[in-house]
N, C-alpha and C positions, 0 to 999 in steps of 0.2 A: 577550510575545505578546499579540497584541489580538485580537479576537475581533468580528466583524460585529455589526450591531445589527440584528435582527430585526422591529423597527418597521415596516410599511409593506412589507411581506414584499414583496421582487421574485418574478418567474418566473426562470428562466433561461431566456437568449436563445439559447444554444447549440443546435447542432441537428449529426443526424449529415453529416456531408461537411464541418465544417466544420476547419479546422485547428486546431492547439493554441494558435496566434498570437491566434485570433478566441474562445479559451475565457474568458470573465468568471472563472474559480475560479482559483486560486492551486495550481500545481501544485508538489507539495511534491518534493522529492529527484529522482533521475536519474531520464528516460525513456528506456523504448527498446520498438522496437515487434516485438525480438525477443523470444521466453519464455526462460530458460533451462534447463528443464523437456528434457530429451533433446535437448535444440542441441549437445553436445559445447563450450559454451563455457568457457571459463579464466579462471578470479579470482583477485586476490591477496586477497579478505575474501570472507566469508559476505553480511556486509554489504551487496555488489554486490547480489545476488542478490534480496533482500527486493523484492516486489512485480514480478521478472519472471515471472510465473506464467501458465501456459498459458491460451487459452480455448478452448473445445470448444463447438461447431456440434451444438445437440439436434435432431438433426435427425427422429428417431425420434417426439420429443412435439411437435414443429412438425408433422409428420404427423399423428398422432393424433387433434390437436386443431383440424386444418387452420388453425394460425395464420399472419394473413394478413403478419407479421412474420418477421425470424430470430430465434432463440434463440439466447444464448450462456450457457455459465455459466466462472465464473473461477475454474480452480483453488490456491485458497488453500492450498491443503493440499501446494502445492508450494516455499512459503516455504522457508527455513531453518529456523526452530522449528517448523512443521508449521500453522501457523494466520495469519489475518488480521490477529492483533494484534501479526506481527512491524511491521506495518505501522507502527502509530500507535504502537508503541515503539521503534522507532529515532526516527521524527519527535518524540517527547517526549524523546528525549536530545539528538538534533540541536539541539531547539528551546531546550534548557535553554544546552548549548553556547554557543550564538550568541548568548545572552542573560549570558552570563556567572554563571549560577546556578549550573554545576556545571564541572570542569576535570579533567584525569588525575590520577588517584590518589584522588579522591574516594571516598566510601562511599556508594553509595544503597541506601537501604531500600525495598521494597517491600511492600505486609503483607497479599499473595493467593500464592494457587497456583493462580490460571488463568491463560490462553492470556495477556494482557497480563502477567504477573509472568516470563512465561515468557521471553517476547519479551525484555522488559526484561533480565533475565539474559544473554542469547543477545545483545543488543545494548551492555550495560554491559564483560560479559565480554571482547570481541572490541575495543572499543574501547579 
């Protein structure tokens, strides 16, 4: 996996209305622009799931605060492990996968007990 070089730092050119076709970043694993957070949808993995999470319209503190914006926030807490870092833990086993660093039956070690160790487990495990 390679990693950008931060030299000469760009903006991003992306802006909202614009398609996923016209986004400059590397979008990693499946999208879909359904949540599956109370959709009644059907999987054959947990897997699936990781990062369809609902977003919720604050519309209460957009009031509040009369911002001249919408507010969203992403419910992360609707993953399969319960947190964000189911995220970057399936893409750290994907990425090892694809790179041929790691294969079925392997052992990985991990040496935390937060949300990314947890992921990792919840993503090792299922795989």
């Amino acid at each position: 996996m390679t990693f950008p070089d931060y030299d000469g730092l760009k903006k991003c050119t992306w802006k909202v209305g614009d398609g996923l076709a016209e986004c400059p970043h590397k979008i990693f694993g499946k999208t879909s622009k359904s949540s599956a957070a109370g959709s009644g949808l059907k999987v054959d993995s947990a897997l699936e799931l990781v990062g369809k999470t609902p977003l919720i319209k604050l519309e209460r503190v957009m009031k509040e605060f009369d911002l001249p914006c919408e507010l969203w926030a992403k419910a992360e807490y609707f993953n399969p492990g319960g947190s964000v870092k189911d995220r970057i833990a399936l893409r750290m086993i994907e990425a090892a996968e694809e790179e041929g660093r790691i294969r079925p039956g392997d052992t990985l070690i991990e040496p935390t007990s937060g949300n990314t160790g947890t992921g990792l487990c919840l993503a090792a495990a299922i795989k």
